[in-house]
C-alpha positions in Angstrom: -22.1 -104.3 70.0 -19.8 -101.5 68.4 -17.5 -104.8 66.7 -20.5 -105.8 65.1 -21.8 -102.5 63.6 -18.5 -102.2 62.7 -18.7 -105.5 61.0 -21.5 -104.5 59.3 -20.4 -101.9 57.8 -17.1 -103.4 56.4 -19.8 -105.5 54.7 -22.0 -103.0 53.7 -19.9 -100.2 52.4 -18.3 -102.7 49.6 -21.3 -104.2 48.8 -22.9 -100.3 47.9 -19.7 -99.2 45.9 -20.2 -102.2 44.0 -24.0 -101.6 43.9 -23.4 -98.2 43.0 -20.7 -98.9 40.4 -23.0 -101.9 38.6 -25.9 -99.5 38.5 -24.0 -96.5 36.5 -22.7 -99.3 34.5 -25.7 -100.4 33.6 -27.3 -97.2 33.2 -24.8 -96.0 30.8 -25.3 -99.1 28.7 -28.9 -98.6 28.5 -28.5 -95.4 27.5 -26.0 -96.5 24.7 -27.9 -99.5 23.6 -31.0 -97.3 23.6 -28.9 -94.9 21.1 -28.1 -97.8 19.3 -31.3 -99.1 18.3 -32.3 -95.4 17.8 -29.5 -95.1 15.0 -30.4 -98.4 13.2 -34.3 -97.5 13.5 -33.4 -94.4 11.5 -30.5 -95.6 9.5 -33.4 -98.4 8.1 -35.8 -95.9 7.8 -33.5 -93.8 5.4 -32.4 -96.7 3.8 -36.2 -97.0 2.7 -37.1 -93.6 2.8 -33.9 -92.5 -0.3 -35.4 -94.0 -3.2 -38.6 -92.1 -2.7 -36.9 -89.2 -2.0 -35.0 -89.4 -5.2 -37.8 -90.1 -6.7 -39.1 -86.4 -5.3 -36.7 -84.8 -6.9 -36.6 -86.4 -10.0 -40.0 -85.7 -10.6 -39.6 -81.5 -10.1 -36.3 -81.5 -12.5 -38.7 -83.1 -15.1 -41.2 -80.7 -14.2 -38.4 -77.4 -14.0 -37.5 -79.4 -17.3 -40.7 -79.3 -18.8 -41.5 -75.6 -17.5 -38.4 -74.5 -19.4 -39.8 -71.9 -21.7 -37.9 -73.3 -24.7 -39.1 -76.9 -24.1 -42.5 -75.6 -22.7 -43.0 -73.7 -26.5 -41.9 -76.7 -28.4 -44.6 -78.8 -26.1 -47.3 -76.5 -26.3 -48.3 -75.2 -29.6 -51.0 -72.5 -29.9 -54.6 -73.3 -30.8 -55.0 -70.1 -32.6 -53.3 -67.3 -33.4 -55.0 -65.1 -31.1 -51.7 -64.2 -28.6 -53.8 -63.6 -25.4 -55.4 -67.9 -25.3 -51.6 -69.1 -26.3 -51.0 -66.8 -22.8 -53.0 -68.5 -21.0 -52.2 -72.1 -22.6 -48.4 -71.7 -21.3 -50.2 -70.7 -18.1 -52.2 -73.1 -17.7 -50.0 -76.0 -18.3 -47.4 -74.9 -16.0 -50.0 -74.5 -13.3 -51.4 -78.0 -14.5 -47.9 -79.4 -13.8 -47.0 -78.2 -11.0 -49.8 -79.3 -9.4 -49.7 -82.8 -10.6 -46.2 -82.7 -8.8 -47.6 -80.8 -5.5 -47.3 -83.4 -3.0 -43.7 -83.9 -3.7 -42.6 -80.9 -1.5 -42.9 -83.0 1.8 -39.4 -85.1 0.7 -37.5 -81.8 0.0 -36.0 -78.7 2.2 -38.3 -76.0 2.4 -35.8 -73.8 0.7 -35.8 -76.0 -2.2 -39.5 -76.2 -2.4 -39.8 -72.3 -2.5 -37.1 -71.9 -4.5 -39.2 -74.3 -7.2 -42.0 -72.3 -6.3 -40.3 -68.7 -7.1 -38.9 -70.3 -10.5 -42.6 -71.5 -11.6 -43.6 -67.8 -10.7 -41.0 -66.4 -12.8 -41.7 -67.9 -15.7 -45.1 -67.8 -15.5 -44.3 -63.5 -15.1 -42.1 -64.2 -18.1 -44.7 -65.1 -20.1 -47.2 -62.8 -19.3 -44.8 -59.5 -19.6 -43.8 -61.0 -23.3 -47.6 -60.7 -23.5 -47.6 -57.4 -22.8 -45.1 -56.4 -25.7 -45.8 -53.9 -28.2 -44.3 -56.3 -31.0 -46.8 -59.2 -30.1 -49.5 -59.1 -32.5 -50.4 -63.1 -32.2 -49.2 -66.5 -30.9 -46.3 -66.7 -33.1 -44.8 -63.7 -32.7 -45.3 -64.3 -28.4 -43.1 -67.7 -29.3 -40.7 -65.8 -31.2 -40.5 -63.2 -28.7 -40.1 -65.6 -26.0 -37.3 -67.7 -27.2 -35.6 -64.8 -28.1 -35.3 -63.0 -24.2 -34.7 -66.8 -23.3 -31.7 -67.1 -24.8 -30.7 -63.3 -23.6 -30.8 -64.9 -19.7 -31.0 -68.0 -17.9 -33.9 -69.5 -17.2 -35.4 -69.7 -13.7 -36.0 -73.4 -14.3 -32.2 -74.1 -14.8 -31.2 -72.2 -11.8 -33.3 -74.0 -9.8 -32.6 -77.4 -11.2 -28.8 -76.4 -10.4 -30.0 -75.9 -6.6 -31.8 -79.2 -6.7 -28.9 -81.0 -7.9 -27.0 -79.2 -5.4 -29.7 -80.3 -2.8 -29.6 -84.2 -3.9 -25.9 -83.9 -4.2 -25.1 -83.0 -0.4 -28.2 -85.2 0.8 -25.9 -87.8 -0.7 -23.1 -87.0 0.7 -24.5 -86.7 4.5 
């Protein structure tokens, strides 16, 4: 009787090693062919998901573009000479296109987005406080005041066009 438990178990313990070795085996290859398929799901889903992306950011630098005080003054002439409604005309078409370009912060870092945000705010404070000058008497004068503390500093729409290329550039690059 002790012969054939003996028996047995010559039979069985081989026959678990090899049980034991197949399973890992096969474990480990699930788990690698899971990762896989994981890494080609997402590697397609970039693939589709770049161009829109690019497109994301192509749209704010023609907005930071377009927000640029000496582009925005060429772009937005005043109604009237009354300094106070060419104010609120800059104003109001920043804010006008920034909005149109609202939904594109969901394909950029939240950094980027705020810095685009702070840059907008900037300028829109730039353009108020040359509103507030003692030497604007009407809309022309708040131009010419304008352009001129422009070209004394940078403006916050190049700096953060500069991050945004920045941004694209090492998104690229990943």
């Amino acid at each position: 009787m002790e012969d054939k438990i003996f028996d047995l178990l010559m039979y069985c313990v081989p026959t678990i090693i090899t049980g034991g070795i197949a399973y890992f085996f096969f474990r480990d290859h699930m788990t690698n062919e899971d990762k896989r398929r994981r890494y080609l799901l997402h590697k397609d889903a970039q693939k589709e998901a770049l161009p829109i992306r690019l497109q994301a950011y192509e749209r704010l630098s023609l907005f930071l573009e377009r927000m640029a005080p000496s582009k925005l003054l060429i772009r937005v002439s005043p109604t009237s000479s009354d300094k106070d409604d060419y104010e609120r005309l800059l104003i109001m078409s920043i804010e006008q296109e920034f909005d149109h370009n609202l939904s594109q912060q969901i394909y950029m870092s939240d950094q980027c987005w705020n810095i685009i945000i702070a840059a907008k705010n900037t300028t829109i404070q730039f353009v108020r406080k040359a509103g507030l000058s003692e030497k604007v008497t009407s809309a022309d004068k708040l131009r010419e005041v304008i352009l001129t503390e422009m070209m004394e500093q940078e403006s916050p729409s190049a700096t953060a066009l500069s991050f945004i290329k920045k941004e694209v550039s090492d998104f690229l690059n990943t």
